[in-house]
matplotlib code that plots the C-alpha trace (Angstrom):
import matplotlib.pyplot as plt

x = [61.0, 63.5, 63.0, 59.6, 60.2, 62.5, 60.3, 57.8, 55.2, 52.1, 48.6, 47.5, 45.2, 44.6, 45.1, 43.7, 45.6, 48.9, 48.4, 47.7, 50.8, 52.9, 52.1, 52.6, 56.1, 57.0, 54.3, 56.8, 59.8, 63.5, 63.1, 62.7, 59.1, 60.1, 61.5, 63.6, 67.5, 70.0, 67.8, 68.4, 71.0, 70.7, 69.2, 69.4, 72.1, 70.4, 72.9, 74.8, 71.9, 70.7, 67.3, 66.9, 65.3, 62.4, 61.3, 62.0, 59.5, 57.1, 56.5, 56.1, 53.8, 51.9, 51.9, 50.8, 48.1, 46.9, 47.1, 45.2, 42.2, 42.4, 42.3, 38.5, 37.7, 40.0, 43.3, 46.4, 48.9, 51.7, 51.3, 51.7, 55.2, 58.1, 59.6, 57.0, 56.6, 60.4, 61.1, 58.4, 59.1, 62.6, 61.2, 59.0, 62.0, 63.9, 61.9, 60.8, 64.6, 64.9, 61.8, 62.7, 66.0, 65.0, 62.8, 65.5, 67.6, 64.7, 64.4, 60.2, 59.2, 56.0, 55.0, 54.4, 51.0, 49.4, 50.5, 48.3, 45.5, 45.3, 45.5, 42.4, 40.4, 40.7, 36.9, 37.8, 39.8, 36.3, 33.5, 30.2, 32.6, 35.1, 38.7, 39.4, 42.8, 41.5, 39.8, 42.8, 44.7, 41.9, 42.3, 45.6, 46.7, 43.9, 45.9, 49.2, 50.6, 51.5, 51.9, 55.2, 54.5, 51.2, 53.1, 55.5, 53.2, 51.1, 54.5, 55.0, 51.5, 52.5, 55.5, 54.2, 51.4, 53.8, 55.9, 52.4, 51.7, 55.2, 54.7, 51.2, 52.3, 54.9, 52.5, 50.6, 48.1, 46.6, 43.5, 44.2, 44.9, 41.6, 39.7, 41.4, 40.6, 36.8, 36.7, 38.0, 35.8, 32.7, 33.8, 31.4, 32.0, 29.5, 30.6, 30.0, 31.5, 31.7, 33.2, 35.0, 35.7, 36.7, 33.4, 34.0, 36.6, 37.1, 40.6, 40.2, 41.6, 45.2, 47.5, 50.7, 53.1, 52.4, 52.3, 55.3, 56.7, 55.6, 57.0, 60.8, 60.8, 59.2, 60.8, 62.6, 59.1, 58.4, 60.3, 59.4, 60.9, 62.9, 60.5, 60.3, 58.3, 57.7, 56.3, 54.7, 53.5, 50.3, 49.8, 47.1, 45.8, 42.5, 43.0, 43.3, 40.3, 37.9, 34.7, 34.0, 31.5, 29.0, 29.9, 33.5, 31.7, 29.2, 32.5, 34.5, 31.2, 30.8, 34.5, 34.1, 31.3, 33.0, 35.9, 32.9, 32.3, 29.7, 31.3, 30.8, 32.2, 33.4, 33.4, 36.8, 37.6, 41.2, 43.1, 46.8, 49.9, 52.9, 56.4, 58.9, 62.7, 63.2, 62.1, 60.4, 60.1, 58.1, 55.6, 54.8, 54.2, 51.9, 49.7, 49.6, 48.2, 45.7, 43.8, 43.4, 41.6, 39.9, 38.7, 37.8, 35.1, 33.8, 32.8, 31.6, 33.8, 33.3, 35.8, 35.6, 36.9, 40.1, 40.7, 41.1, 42.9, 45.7, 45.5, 49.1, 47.3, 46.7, 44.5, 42.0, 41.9, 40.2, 37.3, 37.2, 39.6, 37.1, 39.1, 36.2, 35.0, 37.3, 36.9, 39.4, 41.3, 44.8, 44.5, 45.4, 47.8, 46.9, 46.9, 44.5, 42.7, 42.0, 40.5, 38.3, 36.6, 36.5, 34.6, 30.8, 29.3, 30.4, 32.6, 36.8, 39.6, 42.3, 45.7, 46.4, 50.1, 51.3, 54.4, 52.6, 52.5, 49.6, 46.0, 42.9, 40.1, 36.1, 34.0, 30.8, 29.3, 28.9, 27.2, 26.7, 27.7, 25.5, 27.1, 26.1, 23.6, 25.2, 23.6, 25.2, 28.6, 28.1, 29.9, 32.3, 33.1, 33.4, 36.0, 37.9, 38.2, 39.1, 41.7, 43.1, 43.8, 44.5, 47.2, 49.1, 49.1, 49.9, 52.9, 53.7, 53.2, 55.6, 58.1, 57.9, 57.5, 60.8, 63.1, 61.8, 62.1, 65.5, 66.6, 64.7, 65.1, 62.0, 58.5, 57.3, 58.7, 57.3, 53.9, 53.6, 54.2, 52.0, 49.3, 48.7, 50.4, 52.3, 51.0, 52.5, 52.6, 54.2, 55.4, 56.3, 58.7, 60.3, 57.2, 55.2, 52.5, 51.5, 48.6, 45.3, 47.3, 48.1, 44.5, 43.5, 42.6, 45.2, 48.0, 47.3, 50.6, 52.7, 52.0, 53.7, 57.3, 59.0, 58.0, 59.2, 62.5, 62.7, 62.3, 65.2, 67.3, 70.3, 70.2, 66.4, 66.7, 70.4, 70.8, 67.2, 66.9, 63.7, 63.1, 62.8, 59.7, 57.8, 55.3, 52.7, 50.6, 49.9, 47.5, 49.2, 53.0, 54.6, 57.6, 58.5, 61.0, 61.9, 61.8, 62.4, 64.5, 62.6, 65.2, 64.2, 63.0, 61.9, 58.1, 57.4, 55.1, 52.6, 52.5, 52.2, 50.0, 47.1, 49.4, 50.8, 47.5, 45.9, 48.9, 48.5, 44.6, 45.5, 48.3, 45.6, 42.4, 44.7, 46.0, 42.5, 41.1, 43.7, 42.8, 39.4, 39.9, 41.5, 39.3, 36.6, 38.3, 39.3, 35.8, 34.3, 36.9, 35.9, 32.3, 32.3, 30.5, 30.4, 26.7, 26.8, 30.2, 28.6, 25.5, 27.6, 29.7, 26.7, 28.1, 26.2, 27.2, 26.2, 25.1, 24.8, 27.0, 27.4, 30.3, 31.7, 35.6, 33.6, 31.3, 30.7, 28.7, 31.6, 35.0, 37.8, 39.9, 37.6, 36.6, 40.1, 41.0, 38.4, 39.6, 43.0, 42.4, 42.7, 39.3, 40.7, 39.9, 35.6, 34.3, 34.8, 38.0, 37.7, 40.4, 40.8, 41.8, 42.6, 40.4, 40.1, 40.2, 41.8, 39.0, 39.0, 37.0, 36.8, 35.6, 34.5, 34.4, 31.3, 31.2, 33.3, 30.8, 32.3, 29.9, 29.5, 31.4, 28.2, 29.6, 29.5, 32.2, 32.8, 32.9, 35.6, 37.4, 37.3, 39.0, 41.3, 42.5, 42.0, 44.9, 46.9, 46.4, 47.5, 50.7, 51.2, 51.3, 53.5, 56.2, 55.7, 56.2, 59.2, 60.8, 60.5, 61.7, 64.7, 64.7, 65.0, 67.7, 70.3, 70.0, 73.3, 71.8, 73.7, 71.9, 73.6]
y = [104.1, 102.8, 106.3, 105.4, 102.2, 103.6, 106.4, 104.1, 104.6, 102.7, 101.0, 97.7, 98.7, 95.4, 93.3, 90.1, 90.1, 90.6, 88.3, 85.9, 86.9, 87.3, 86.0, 82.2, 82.7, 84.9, 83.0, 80.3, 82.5, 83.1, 83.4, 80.2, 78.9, 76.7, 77.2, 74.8, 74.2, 74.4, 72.3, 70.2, 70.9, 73.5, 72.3, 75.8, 79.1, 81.7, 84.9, 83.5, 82.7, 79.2, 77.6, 74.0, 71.1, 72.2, 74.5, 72.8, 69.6, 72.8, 74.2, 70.4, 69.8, 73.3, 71.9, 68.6, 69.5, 72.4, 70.5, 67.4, 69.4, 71.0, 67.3, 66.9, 62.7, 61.6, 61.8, 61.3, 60.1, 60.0, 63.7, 63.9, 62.1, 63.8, 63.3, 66.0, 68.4, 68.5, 70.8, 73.2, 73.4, 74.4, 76.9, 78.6, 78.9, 80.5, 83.1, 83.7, 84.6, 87.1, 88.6, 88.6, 89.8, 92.8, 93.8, 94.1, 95.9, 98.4, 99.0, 97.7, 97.3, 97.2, 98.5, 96.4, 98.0, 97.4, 93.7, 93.5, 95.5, 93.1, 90.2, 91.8, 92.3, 89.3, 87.7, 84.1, 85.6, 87.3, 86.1, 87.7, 90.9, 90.6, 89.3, 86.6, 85.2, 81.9, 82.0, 82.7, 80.3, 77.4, 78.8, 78.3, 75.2, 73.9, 74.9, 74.2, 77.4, 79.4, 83.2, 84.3, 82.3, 84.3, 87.8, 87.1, 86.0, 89.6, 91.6, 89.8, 91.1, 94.3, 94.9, 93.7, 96.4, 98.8, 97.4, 97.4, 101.2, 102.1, 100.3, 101.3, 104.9, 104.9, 103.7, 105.8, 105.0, 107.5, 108.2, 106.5, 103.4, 103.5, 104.0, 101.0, 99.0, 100.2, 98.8, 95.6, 95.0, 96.2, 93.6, 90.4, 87.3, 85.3, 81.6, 78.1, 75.0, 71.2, 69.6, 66.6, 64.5, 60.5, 59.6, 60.2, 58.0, 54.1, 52.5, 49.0, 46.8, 47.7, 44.4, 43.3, 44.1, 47.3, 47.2, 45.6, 47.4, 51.0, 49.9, 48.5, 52.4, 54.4, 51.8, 54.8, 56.3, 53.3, 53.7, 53.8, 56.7, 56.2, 56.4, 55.4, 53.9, 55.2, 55.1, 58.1, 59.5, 62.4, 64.4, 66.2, 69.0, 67.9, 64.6, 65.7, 68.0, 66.2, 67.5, 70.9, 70.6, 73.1, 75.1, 76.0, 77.6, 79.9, 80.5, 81.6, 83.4, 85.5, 86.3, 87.6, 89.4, 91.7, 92.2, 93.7, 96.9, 98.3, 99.0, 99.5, 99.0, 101.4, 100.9, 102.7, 104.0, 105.6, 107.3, 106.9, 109.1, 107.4, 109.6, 109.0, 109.3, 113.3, 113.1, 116.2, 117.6, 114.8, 114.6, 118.0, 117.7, 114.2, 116.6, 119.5, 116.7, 115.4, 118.8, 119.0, 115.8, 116.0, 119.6, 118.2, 115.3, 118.2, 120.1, 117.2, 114.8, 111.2, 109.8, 106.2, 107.9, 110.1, 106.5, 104.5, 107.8, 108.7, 105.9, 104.5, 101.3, 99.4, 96.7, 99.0, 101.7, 98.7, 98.9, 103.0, 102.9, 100.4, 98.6, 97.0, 97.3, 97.8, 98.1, 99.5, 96.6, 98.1, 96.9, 100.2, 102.7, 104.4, 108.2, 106.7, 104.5, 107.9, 109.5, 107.1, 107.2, 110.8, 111.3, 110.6, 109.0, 110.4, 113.0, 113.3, 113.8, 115.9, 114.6, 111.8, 110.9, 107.4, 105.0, 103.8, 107.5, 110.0, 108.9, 110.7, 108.9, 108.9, 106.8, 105.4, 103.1, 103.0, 99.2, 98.9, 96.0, 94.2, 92.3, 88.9, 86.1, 83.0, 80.6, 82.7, 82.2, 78.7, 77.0, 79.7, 79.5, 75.7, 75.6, 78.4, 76.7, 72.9, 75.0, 76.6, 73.1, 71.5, 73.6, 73.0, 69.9, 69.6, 72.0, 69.5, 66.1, 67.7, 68.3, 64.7, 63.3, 64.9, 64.3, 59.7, 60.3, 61.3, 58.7, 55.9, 53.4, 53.3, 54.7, 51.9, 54.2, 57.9, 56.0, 55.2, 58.3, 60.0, 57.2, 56.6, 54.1, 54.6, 54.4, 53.3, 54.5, 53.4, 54.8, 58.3, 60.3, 63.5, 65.0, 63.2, 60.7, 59.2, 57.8, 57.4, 57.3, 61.1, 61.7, 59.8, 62.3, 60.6, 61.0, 64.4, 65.0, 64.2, 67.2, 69.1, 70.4, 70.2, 66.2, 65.3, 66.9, 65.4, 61.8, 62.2, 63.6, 61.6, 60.8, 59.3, 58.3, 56.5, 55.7, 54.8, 57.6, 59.2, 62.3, 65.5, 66.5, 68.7, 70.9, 71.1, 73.9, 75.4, 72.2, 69.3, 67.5, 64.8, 62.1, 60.3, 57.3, 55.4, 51.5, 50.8, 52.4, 51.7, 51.9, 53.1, 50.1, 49.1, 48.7, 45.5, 45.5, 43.5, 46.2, 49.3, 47.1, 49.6, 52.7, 51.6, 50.9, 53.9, 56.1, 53.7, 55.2, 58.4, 58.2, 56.3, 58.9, 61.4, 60.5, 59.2, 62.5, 64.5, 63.0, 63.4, 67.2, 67.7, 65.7, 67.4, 71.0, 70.4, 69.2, 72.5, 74.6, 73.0, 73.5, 77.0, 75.7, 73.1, 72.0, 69.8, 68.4, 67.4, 65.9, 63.8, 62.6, 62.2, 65.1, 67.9, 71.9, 74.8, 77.8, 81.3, 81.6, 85.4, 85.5, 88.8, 88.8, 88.1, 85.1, 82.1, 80.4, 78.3, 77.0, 80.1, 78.0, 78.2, 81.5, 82.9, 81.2, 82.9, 86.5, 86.0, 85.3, 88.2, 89.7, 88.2, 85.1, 85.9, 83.4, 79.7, 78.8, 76.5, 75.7, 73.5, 74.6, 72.3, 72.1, 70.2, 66.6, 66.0, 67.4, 69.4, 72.3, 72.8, 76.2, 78.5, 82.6, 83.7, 87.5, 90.1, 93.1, 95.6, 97.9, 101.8, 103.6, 102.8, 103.4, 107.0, 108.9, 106.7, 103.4, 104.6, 106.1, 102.8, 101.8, 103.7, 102.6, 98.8, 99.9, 101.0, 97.9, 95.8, 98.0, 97.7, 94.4, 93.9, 96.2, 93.3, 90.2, 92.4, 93.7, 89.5, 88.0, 90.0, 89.4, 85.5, 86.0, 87.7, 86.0, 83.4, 80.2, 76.5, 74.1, 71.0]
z = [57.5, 60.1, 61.8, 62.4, 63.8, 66.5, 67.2, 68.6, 66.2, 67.4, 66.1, 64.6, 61.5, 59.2, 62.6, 61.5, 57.9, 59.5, 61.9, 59.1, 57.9, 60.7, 64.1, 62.6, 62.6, 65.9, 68.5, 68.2, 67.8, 68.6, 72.5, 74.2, 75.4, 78.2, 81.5, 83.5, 83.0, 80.0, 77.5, 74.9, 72.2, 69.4, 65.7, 64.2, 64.4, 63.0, 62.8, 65.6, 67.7, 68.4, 68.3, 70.4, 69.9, 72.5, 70.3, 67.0, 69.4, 70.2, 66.5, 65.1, 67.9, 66.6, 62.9, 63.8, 65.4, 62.7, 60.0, 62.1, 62.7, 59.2, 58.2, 60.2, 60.8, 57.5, 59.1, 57.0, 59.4, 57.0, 56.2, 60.6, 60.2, 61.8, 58.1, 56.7, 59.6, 60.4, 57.4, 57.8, 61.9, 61.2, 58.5, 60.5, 63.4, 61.3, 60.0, 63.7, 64.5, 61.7, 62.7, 66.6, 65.9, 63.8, 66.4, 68.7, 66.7, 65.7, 69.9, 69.5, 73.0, 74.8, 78.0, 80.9, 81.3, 77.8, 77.9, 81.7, 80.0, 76.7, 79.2, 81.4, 78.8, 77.5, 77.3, 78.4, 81.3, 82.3, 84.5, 84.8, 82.5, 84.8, 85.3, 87.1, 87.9, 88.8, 85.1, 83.3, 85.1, 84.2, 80.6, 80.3, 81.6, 79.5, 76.6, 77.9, 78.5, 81.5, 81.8, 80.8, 77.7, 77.4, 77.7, 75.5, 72.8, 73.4, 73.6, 70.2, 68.7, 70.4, 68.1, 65.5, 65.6, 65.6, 62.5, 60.8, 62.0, 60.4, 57.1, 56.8, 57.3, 54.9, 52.3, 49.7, 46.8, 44.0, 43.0, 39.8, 41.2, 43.3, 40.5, 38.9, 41.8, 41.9, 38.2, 39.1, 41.8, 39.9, 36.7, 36.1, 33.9, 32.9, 32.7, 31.7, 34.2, 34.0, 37.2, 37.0, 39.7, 41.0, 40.5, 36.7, 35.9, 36.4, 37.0, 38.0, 40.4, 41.4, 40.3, 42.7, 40.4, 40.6, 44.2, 44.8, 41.9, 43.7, 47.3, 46.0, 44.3, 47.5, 50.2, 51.9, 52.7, 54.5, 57.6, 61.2, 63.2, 66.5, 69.3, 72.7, 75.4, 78.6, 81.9, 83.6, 87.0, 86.3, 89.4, 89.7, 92.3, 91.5, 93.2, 96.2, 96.2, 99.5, 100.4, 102.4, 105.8, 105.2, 108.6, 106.9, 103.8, 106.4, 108.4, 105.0, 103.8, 106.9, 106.9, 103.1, 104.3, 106.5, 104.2, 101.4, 101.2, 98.9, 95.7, 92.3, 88.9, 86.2, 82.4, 81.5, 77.9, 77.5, 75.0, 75.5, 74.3, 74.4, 75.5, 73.8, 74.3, 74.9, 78.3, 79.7, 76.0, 74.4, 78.0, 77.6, 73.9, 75.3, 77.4, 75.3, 73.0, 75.9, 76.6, 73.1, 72.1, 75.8, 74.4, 70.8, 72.9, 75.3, 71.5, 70.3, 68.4, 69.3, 72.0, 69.9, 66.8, 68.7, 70.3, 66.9, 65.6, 68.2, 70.7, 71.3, 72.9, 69.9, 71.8, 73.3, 70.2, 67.7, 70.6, 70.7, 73.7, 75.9, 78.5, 79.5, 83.7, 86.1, 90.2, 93.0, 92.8, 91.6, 88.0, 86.7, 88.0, 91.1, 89.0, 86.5, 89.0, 91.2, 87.8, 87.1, 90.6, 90.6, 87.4, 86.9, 84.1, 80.5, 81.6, 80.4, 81.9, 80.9, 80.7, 83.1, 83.6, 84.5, 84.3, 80.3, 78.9, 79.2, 79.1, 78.3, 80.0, 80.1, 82.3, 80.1, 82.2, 86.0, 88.0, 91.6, 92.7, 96.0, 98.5, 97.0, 98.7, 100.1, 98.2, 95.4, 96.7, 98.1, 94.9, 94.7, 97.9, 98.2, 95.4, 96.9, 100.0, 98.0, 95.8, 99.1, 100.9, 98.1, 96.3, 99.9, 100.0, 96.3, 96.8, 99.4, 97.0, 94.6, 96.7, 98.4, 94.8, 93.3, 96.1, 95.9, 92.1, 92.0, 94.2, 92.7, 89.9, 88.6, 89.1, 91.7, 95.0, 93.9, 92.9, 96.1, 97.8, 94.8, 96.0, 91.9, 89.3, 86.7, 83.6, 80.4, 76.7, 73.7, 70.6, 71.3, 68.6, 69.4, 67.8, 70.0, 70.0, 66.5, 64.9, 66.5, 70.2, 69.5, 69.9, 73.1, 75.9, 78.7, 76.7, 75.9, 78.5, 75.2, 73.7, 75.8, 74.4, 78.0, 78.3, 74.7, 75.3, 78.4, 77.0, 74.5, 77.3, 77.6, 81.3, 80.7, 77.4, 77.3, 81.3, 82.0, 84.8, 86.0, 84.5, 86.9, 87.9, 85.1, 86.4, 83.0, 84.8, 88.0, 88.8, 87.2, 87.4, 86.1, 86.2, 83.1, 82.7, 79.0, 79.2, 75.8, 72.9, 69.4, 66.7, 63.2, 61.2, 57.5, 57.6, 55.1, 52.7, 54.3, 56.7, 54.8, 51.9, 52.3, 52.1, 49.2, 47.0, 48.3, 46.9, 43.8, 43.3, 44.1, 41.0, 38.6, 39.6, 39.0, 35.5, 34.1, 35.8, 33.9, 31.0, 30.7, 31.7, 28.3, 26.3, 27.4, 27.0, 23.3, 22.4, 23.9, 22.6, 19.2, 19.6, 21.5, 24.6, 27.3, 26.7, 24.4, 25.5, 28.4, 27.3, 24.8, 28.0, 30.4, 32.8, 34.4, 33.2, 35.1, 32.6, 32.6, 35.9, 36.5, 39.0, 40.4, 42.1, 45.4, 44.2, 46.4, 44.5, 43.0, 44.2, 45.1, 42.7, 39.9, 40.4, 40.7, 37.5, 35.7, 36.9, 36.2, 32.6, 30.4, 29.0, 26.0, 27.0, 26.6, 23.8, 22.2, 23.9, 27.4, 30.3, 32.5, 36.3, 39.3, 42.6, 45.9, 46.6, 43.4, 41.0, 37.9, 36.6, 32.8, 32.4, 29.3, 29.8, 27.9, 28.5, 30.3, 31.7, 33.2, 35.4, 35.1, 38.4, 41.2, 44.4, 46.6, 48.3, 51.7, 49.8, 47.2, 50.7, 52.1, 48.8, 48.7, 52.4, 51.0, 48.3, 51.4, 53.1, 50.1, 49.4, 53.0, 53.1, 50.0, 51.6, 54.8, 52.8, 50.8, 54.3, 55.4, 52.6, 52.7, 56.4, 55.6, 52.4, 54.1, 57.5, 57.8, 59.3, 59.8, 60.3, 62.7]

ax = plt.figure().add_subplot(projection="3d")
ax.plot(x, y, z, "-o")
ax.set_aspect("equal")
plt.show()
């Protein structure tokens, strides 16, 4: 299997699974995400190589605000603590370093070329189907990202592509095990189901001794972290955007006028045939390889279905080898740029040799393009020529800004130059912002990695000093100073009352809850169904459920419980399984019916490459987990 990997075997089949499994722990991984100077100290050695606290700050701020929006409008902002995210952040890191590192030693690379295609054919880098640098910029800094940090993240997907490809490959199933898996799928179980929720049980009033009693045990929990507050300068390009005369936009119209030339755009598909290491040997093989497949299309075969098939571009081969429209704009190499333009609509190339590999290439679609109105470009236009002026004189600002901010004590001096104030915010951890303050759109600054590690830096933290200028995005900058050190403290009871008898109810639900649950399973275990149980206890059943493996109709938790029992399990016996926001299902399998073999040729195929998936991915979690066991990691 290792062969594969350093032969370069390509493709991304199962893309979204893996990802599900995968890309969690290397978007965030083992190469740093920032820029700037030597950063902050290391937290982690992971086979000799350190992870820092900027990207320890950057996967907490990742977890944070995941499991924030998983949380919708009831946010828990103890589960948000530094306390809880701390341990899964430096989890995460470390299986990103295992990972990262065995792609290095496997020699996974990706071309320069298929990371620039992924990124032009990226939909919210398109206007009107087309990139647009001024797009992706927009995009970007909205997120808080820049572009290296963009290509590294596709390089990652990249390699992990091909690790999939080489797994996938080496991975088998029988046709006894598809027919197993056809006879699962096809199985029903009919069903009876009480659910039992808060609702059902009553606990009282929660007395102080319990309170008190609950907070002298848990008093630990109850502390703040360190934080600090600070004092900031936002710059922002858009500040200094002023309005445009109307004469400047017919003047930069006219001059864009006489620069167009009547164009047009081509819809480019490719198929691309990676060379490998023997040089001269493995490119011949690549274009023997070429006039073949470009001879199976001309007879017939569908270019879509060689893409998916051979394609070593793993992006464009899930899309039949689309990369979308292009123009003479020097996107693409100029060898494959030159082909495109020379071939008319529907028509392949033969073998087309470039820096990325060999490329077998059809043009599907072809658009004139106009030369556009003015009123068309007027907007356009107008912001061009407000970016334009004011990305100079921002360059400027920053410049002017960093050299007073260096120099000064505080924020009062670059303020003025800046022509802003300084604004102030309190309460900011190394994870960042807390509480409802973590959501306010202003402070949205303190999400970014760079500022929080700059805060706890010891020259702005411990001497008070102005932090260096941070450029956030292409647009925006800022300076950052601490004015006040907020020591860990014990939170009295007063103050975390409400925390307390909320955990208290929680503890009481969930005892009463369990309870019942089992009173109400014995009685219809006893009387082989839930019926009557639940009339005697004044709760509602649901009867004659028919559920297949793929059933919606009730909770995942309850219908996975049901399949895992053992067909055994049909008749008087009932069971009790857990679901979300603390409530429990008590369930009863009436009848296990399992279907007569109903499905044709291409769906037990697509079966059968399901099995493959699933060993596929078992070999993954395997190939990780021993990744993660026999990695050495200290921890400081």
């Amino acid at each position: 299997m290792l062969r594969k990997f350093r032969d370069g075997i390509k493709g991304r089949a199962g893309k979204v699974l893996l990802a599900i499994i995968i890309v969690p722990f290397v978007l965030f991984g083992a190469e740093s995400l920032l820029t700037g100077g030597g950063g902050p100290a290391a937290v982690l050695e992971v086979n000799g190589k350190e992870v820092d606290g900027a990207q320890l700050a950057q996967q907490m701020l990742m977890l944070r605000n995941q499991t924030a929006a998983n949380m919708g409008e009831n946010i828990d902002y103890a589960a948000l603590s530094e306390e809880r995210l701390r341990p899964q952040a430096i989890d995460f890191l470390i299986q990103a370093a295992v990972v990262e590192q065995a792609f290095e030693k496997m020699a996974l690379s990706t071309p320069e070329r298929m990371i620039q295609q992924s990124i032009v054919r990226t939909p919210d880098f398109q206007v009107d189907g087309k990139f647009s640098n001024q797009q992706m910029s927009r995009v970007l800094a909205d997120n808080g990202f820049n572009l290296n940090i963009l290509k590294q993240r596709l390089a990652e997907e990249l390699r992990i592509g091909q690790l999939r490809s080489a797994i996938g490959q080496s991975s088998f199933v029988t046709d006894e095990n598809t027919a197993l898996l056809i006879k699962i799928l096809n199985e029903k179980r009919r069903a009876e189901l009480i659910e039992l929720g808060p609702e059902q049980v009553q606990i009282g009033e929660i007395d102080e001794a319990s309170i008190e009693q609950f907070y002298q045990t848990h008093e630990s929990e109850f502390v703040t972290q360190r934080t600090v507050d600070a004092e900031y300068l936002l710059l922002d390009q858009q500040d200094l955007v002023e309005p445009v005369e109307d004469a400047e936009v017919r003047a930069e119209y006219e001059l864009q006028m006489e620069q167009f030339e009547a164009s047009e755009r081509r819809r480019v598909a490719h198929i691309l045939l990676a060379v490998g290491e023997d040089g001269e040997q493995d490119q011949q093989a690549a274009e023997a390889r070429a006039l073949e497949l470009s001879a199976r299309i001309k007879a017939g075969e569908r270019f879509a279905d060689l893409a998916k098939q051979y394609s070593a571009d793993t992006v464009s081969a899930e899309d039949g080898g689309d990369l979308g429209f292009t123009a003479r704009d020097g996107t693409f190499p100029e060898a494959f740029e030159n082909t495109v333009y020379e071939l008319a609509e529907g028509e392949v190339s033969g073998p087309v040799v470039t820096d990325a590999g060999v490329h077998v290439i059809t043009v599907t679609e072809i658009e004139e393009v106009d030369p556009p109105g003015f009123e068309e470009l007027r907007a356009s236009i107008v912001d061009q020529i407000q970016q334009r002026k004011a990305s100079r004189q921002f360059a400027t600002l920053l410049e002017r800004v960093a050299d007073v901010a260096f120099n000064a004590i505080d924020l009062k001096e670059p303020a003025e130059v800046a022509g802003t104030e300084p604004k102030a915010v309190e309460g900011i951890a190394q994870s960042g912002l807390q509480g409802e303050a973590a959501s306010i759109n202003e402070n949205i600054v303190f999400n970014n990695p760079r500022v929080l590690a700059a805060l706890f830096e010891a020259e702005v933290l411990q001497d008070r000093l102005n932090s260096e200028l941070i450029e956030l995005s292409d647009t925006q900058a800022v300076v950052l100073r601490v004015t006040r050190e907020n020591e860990p403290r014990q939170q009295s009871l007063d103050e975390v009352r409400e925390r307390v008898v909320a955990r208290l109810r929680e503890q009481k639900i969930a005892t009463e809850l369990e309870r019942l649950a089992e009173e109400v399973r014995a009685a219809a275990s006893a009387a082989g169904e839930l019926a009557s149980v639940a009339k005697d206890k004044g709760l509602d059943v649901r009867e004659d459920l028919e559920l297949t493996r793929q059933s919606s109709d009730v909770p995942q938790a309850v219908r996975d419980a049901i399949f895992q029992r053992a067909k055994s399990a049909a008749g008087a016996a009932a069971y009790v399984v857990d679901g979300e926001a603390g409530k429990k299902y008590v369930y009863r399998i009436s009848e296990v019916v399992e279907e007569a073999d109903v499905m044709d040729e291409q769906q037990q195929a697509f079966f059968a490459q399901q099995m493959a998936a699933m060993t596929a991915n078992q070999e993954i979690f395997a190939y990780l987990e021993s990744l993660r066991e026999s990695a050495e990691v200290k921890r400081f």
